[in-house]
C-alpha positions as CSV (number, residue, x, y, z in Angstrom):
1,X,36.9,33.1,-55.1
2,X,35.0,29.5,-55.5
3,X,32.8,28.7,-52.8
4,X,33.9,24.9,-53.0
5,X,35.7,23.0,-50.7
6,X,36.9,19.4,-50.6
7,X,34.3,17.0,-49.9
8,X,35.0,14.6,-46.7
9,X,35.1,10.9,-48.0
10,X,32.0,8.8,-47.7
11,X,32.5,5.7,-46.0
12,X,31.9,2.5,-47.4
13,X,28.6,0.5,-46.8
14,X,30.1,-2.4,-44.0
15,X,29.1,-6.2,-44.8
16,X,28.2,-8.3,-42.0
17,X,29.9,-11.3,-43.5
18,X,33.1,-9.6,-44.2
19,X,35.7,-9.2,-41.0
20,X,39.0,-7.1,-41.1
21,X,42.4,-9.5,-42.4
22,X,45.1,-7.7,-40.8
23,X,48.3,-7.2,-43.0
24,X,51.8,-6.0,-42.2
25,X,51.7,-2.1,-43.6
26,X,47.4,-2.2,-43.7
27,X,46.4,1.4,-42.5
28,X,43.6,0.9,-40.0
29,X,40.9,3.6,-40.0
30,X,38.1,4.0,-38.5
31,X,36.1,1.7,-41.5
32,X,38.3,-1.2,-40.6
33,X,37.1,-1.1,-36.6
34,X,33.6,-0.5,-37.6
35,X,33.7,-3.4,-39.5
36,X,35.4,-6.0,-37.2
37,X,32.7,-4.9,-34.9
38,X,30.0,-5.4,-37.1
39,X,31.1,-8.5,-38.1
40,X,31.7,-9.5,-34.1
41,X,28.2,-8.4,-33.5
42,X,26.3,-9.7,-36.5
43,X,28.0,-13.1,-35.8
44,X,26.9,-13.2,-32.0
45,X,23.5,-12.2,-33.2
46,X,23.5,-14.9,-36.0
47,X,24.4,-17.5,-33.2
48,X,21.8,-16.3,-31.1
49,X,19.1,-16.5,-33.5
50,X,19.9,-19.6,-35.0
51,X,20.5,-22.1,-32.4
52,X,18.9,-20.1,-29.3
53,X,15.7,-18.8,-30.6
54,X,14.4,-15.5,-29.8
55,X,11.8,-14.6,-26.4
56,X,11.7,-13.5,-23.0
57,X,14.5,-15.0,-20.8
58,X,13.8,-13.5,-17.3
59,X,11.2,-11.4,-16.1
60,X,9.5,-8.9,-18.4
61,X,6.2,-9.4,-16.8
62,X,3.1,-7.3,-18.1
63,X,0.5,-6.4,-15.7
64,X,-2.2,-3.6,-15.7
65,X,-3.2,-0.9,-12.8
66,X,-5.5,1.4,-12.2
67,X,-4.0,5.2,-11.6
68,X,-7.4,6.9,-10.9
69,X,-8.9,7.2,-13.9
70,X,-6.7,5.8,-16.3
71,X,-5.3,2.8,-17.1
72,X,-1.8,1.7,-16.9
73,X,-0.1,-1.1,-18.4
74,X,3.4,-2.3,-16.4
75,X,6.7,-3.7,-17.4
76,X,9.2,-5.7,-15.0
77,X,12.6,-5.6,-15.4
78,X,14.0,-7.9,-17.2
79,X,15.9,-9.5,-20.4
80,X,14.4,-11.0,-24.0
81,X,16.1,-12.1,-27.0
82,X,14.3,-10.3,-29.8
83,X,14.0,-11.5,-33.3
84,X,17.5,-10.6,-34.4
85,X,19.2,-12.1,-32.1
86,X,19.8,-9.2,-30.4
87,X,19.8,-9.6,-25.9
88,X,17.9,-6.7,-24.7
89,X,17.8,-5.5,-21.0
90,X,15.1,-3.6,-19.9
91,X,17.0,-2.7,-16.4
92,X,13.9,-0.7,-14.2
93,X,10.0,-1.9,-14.3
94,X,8.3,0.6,-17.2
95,X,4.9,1.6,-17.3
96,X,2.8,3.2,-20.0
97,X,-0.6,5.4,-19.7
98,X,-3.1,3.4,-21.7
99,X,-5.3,5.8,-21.6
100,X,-3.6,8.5,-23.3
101,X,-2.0,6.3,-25.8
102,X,-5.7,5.9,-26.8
103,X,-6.6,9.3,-26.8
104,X,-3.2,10.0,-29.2
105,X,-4.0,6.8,-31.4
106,X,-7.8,7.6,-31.6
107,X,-7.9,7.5,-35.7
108,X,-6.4,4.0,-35.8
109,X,-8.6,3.5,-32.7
110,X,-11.6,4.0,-34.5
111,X,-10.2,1.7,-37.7
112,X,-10.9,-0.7,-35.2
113,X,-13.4,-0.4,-33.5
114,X,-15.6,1.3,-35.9
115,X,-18.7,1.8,-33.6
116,X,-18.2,1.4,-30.0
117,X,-18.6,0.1,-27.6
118,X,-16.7,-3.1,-28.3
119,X,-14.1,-4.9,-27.4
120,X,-10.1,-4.2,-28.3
121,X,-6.6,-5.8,-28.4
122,X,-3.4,-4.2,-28.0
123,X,0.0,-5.6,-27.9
124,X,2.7,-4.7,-25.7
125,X,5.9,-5.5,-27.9
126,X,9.7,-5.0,-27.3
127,X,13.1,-4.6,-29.7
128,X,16.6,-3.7,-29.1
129,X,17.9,-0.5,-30.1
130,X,21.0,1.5,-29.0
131,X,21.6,5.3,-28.6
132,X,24.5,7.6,-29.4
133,X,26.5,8.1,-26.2
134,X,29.2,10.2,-24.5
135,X,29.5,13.5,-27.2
136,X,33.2,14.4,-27.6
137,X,34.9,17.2,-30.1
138,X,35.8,15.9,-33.6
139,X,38.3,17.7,-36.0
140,X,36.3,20.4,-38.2
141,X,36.7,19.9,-41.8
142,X,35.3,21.3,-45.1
143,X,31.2,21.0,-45.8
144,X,31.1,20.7,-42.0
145,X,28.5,22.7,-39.8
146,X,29.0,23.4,-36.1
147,X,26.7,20.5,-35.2
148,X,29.1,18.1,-37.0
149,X,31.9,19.2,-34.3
150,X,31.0,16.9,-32.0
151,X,30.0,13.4,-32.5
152,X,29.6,10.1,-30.0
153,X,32.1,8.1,-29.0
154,X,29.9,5.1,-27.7
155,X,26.8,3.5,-28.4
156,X,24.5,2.7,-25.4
157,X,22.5,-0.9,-25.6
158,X,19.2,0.1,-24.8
159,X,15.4,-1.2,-25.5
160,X,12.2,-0.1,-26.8
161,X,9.1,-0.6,-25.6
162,X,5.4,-0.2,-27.4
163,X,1.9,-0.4,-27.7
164,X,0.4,-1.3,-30.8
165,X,-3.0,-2.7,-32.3
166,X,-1.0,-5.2,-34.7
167,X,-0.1,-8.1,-33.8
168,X,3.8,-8.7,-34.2
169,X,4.3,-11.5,-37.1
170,X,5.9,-14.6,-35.1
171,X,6.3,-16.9,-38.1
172,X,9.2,-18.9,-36.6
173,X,7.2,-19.1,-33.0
174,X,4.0,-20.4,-34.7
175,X,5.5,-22.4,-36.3
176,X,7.7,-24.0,-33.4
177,X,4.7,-24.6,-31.3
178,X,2.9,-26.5,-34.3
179,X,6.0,-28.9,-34.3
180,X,6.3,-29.3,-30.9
181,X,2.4,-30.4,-30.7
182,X,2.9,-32.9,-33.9
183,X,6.3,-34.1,-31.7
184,X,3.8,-34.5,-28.3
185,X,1.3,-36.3,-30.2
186,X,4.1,-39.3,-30.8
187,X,3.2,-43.0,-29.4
188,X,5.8,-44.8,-28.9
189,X,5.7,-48.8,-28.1
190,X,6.8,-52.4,-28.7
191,X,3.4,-53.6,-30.4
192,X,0.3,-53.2,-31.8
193,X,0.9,-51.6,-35.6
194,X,1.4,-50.2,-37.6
195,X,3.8,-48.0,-37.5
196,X,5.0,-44.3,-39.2
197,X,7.4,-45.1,-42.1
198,X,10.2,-42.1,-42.7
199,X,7.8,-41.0,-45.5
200,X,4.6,-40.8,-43.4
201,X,6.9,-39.0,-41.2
202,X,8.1,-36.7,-43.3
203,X,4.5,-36.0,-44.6
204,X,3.6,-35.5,-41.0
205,X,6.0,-32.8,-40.5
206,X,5.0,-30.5,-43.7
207,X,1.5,-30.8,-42.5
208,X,2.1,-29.7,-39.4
209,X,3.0,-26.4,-41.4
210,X,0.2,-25.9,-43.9
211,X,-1.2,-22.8,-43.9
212,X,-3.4,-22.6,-40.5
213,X,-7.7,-23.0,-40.2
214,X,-9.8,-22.0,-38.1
215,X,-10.1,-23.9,-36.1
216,X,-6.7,-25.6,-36.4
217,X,-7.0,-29.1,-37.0
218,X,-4.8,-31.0,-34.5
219,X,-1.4,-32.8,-35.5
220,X,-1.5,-36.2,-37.3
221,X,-0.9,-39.1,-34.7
222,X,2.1,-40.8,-35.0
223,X,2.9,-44.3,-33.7
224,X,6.6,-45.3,-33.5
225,X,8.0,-48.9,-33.0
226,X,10.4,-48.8,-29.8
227,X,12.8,-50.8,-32.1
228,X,12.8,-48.5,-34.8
229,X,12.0,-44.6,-33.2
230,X,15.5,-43.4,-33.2
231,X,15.7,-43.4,-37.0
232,X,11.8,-41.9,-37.2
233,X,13.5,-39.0,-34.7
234,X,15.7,-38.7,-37.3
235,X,13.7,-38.2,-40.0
236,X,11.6,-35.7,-37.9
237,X,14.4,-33.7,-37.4
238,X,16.2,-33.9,-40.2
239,X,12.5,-32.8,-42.6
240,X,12.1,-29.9,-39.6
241,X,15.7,-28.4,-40.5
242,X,16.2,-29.2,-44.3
243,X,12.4,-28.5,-45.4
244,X,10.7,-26.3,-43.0
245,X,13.1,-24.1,-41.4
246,X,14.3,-22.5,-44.1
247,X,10.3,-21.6,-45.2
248,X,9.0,-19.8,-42.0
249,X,12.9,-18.6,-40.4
250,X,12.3,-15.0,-39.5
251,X,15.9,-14.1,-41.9
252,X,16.4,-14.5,-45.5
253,X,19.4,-16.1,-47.4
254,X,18.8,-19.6,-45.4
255,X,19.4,-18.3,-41.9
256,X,22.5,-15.6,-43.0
257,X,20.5,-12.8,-44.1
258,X,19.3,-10.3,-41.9
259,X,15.7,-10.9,-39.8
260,X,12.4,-10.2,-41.3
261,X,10.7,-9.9,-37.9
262,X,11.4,-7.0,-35.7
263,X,9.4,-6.9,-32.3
264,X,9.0,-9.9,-29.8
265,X,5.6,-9.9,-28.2
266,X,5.2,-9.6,-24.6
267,X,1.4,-9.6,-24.1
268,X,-2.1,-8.9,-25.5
269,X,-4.0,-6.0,-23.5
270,X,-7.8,-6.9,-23.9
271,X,-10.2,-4.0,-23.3
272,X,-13.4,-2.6,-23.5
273,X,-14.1,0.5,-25.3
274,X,-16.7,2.8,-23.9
275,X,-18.8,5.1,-26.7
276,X,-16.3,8.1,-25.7
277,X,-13.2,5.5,-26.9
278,X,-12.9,5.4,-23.4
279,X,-11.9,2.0,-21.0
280,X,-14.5,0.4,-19.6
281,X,-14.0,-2.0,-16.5
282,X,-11.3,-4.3,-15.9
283,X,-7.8,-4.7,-18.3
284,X,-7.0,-8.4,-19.0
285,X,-3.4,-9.5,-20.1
286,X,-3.0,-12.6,-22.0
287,X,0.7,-13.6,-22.3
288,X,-0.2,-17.3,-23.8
289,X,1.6,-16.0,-27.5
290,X,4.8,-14.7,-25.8
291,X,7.6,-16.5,-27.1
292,X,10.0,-17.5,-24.3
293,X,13.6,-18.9,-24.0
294,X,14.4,-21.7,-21.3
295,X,18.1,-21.8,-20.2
296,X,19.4,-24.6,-20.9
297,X,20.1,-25.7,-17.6
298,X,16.3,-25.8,-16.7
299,X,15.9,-28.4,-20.0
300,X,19.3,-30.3,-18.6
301,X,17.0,-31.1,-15.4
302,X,13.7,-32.3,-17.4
303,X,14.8,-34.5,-19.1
């Protein structure tokens, strides 16, 4: 007697730019729903990413409080576009124990903050995840276990929330916020001289993205002719989307390809360490780096 059986077919690896064309006599299985959804989902995410941005959109807010002696850090309710493009709820408030996070992290701790007392940062960073949901009883089959009887039949949209000591890379939002000072610092009037060309304009936009000092040197001033600033719009768009885009956008294969960044930041926690590794006085949250998403309705009105 062999102690073989038939092997259960693998399934194929799905590509998000590949969506199911239904034919007269096509046997659908369960690889051709998985990958209409996956296709559905990676497009809407695609969307999102590309034209909408990622950040917080409502609520979300991080603020600390004292629990006796330790230190909490809070988290509203609320909803965020993370880097993916994926919209993540975070449905009830959430609170973490600062305190024993540092106690659990105390190696990396240390990494930091080599000889205490001194002063530390910690982010408070968020990403979309889902979880396996509502376990029903599959067929049994050869190779199979009794843990492979059952297997979900949803997936739940859910969230997670963490501390770390790294800041999250924000490329894209670094970058967006160098643009939008360069597009702030435009003068616009009927005389006086001189005036941007489209090259100087152009040049004004890559150097708005050069590699960053410290501290940064502020954007080149631009003057625009009132006659003539339409076309220098233009030309400050069109060098921001053709030129620098593609360099700092958080996805590869020119804005198809999957994201490169993961978390969105919420917040930095500063602290002081005591020589225990313990917190000493006061927590303060700086949420000046959190990128955030304006409906457009809100931009319809301020204009």
């Amino acid at each position: 007697m062999t102690t073989f059986t038939t092997e259960l077919p693998t399934t194929r690896p799905l590509d998000p730019s590949k969506r199911v064309k239904y034919t007269a006599g096509l046997v659908l299985g369960v690889d051709e729903f998985t990958q209409e959804q996956t296709y559905l989902a990676a497009r809407d995410h695609w969307l999102a990413r590309t034209l909408v941005g990622s950040g917080t959109v409502s609520g979300l807010k991080v603020s600390p409080r004292k629990d006796g002696v330790d230190a909490m850090v809070l988290v509203s309710a609320g909803a965020a576009i993370d880097p993916g493009g994926r919209p993540v709820c975070v449905r009830t408030a959430q609170c973490a124990n600062l305190s024993a996070w540092l106690a659990a992290n105390t190696e990396d701790v240390k990494r930091a903050v080599p000889a205490p007392p001194g002063a530390l940062s910690v982010f408070v960073v968020l990403r979309y995840r889902d979880c396996d949901a509502d376990w029903v009883p599959v067929p049994g089959g050869p190779c199979r276990t009794q843990d492979d009887s059952r297997a979900p039949s949803r997936l739940l949209d859910s969230f997670e929330l963490a501390l770390t000591l790294r800041r999250p890379e924000q490329l894209e939002e670094d970058a967006i916020r160098r643009f939008e000072q360069l597009i702030a610092s435009i003068e616009i009037s009927t005389g006086g001289g001189p005036y941007a060309t489209d090259d100087e304009v152009a040049a004004a936009v890559r150097s708005s993205q050069a590699p960053v000092v410290s501290p940064p040197a502020p954007p080149p001033a631009l003057r625009f002719d009132k006659a003539t600033a339409d076309a220098r719009m233009r030309t400050l768009y069109r060098t921001w989307v053709t030129e620098m885009r593609p360099a700092i956008a958080p996805y590869s294969e020119g804005g198809c390809g999957e994201p490169r960044e993961g978390w969105l930041q919420l917040a930095r926690v500063d602290l002081s360490l005591t020589a225990q590794f313990g917190i000493d006085g006061d927590i303060a949250i700086d949420e000046r780096e959190r990128p955030i998403v304006v409906q457009t309705r809100v931009l319809q009105e301020g204009r």
